[in-house]
N, C-alpha and C positions, 0 to 999 in steps of 0.2 A: 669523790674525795678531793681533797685538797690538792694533789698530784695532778686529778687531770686537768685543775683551772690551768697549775701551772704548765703544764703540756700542750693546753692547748693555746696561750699564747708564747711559748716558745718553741720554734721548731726543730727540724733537726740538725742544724750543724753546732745548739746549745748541749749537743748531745744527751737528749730527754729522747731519743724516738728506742722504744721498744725492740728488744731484739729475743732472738729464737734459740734454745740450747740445741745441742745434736741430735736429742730425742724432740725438738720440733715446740715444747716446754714454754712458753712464755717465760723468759726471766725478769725479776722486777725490775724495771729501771732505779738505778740508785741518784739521787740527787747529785751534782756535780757542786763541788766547790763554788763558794760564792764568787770569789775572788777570781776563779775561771774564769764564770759564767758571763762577770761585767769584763773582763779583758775581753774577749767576745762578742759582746754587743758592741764596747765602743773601737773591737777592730771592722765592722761592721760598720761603723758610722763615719770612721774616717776613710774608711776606701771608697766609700759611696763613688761611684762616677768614674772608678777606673776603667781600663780597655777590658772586654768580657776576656781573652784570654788571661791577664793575669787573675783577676778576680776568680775566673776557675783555679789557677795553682793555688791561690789562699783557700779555696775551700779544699780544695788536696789534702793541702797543708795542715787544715785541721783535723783531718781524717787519718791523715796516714804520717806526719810530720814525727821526728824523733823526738819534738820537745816544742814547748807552746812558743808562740812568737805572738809580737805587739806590733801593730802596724801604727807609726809614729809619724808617719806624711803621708798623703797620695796627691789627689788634686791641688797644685797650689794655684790663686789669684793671683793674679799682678802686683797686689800688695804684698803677701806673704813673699813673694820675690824677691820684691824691692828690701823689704826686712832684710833675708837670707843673705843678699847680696851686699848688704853695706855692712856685715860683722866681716872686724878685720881689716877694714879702709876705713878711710879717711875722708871727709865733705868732700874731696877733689875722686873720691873711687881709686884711690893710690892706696896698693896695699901695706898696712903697719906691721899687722903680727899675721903671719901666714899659716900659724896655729889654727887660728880662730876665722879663716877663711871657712863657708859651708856652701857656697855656690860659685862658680866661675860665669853663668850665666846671668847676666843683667836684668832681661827679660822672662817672664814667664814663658813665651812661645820658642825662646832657644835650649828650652828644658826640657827634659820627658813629661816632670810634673806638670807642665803645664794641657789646657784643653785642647786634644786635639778630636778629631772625630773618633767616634768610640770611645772615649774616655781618655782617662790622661793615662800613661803611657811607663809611669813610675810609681813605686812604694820606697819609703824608708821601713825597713822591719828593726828589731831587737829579738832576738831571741833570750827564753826565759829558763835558765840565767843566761844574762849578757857577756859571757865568756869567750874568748880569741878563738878556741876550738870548736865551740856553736858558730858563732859568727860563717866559717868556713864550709861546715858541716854545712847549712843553711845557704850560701852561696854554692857548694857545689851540688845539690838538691835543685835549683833554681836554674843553674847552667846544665845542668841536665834536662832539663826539662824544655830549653833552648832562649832562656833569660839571659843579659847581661848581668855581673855582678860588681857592683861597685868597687867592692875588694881588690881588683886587679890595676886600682888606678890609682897604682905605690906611690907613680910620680909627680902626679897631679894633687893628690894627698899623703904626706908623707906621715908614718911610717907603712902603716897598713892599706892604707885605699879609701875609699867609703865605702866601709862593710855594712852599714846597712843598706843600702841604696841596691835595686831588683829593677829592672826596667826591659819592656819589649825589643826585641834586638832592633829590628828597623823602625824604629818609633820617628825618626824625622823624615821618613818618608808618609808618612800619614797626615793632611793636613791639619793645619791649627784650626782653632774656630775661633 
């Protein structure tokens, strides 16, 4: 049928894999929301290349997470850096509006996102909806699990932190590549 083309090229974290009732019963798999399905692949496409431990808590995450999350950065370039770093300064890198700061790091290799061995070492997430109490829920899920979470870095970004930002607790001990 039609089901299992789509089955067989999606696997199981699109949440299509087959599951069993108490009496052992095959239940039908139900099609998942479209709009799921692509948040999904393209969280999927933007972690590519992270460290394998965070990469496991995103598949956790979508397993057992209270509520969908969007992976909104992982690996960044030297260029994407370079971008990141100059919103909010000035041609001289003198900061104008401290709002609109989104990185303190110049370099990509002073960063978690940046490559280091094993992958890069950060995700920016959103949880869906983008809510102050998601947001938390989501960082202290992460900090449990023995993540840093952006959120704690009031004074660095004020008012809240960068609540989306998830990163490996000793990620600059790892080298850059």
């Amino acid at each position: 049928t039609g089901f299992l083309l789509i089955r067989f090229y999606f696997p199981h974290w699109l949440g299509l894999t087959p599951r069993l009732s108490e009496s052992n019963e095959p239940i039908p798999p139900q099609l998942p929301n479209v709009f799921d399905m692509l948040r999904k692949v393209r969280n999927r496409i933007v972690a590519v290349g992270v460290h394998p431990s965070l990469s496991n808590a995103l598949d956790e995450w979508e397993v057992s997470g209270p509520f969908p999350i969007v992976v909104g950065s992982g690996v960044r370039s030297a260029a994407e850096q370079k971008v990141l770093y100059a919103l909010g300064r000035d041609s001289n890198g003198v900061i104008g509006d401290p709002a609109k700061v989104a990185t303190y790091a110049k370099d990509a290799t002073q960063t978690a996102h940046g490559k280091r061995r094993g992958g890069g070492t950060a995700v920016d997430l959103d949880p869906v909806p983008a809510t102050l109490a998601n947001y938390r829920i989501m960082g202290a899920w992460f900090k449990a699990r023995g993540f840093v979470w952006g959120g704690i870095w009031t004074k660095k970004f004020p008012p809240n932190g960068d609540m989306p930002h998830v990163q490996v607790s000793e990620w600059a001990k790892i080298p850059a590549v």
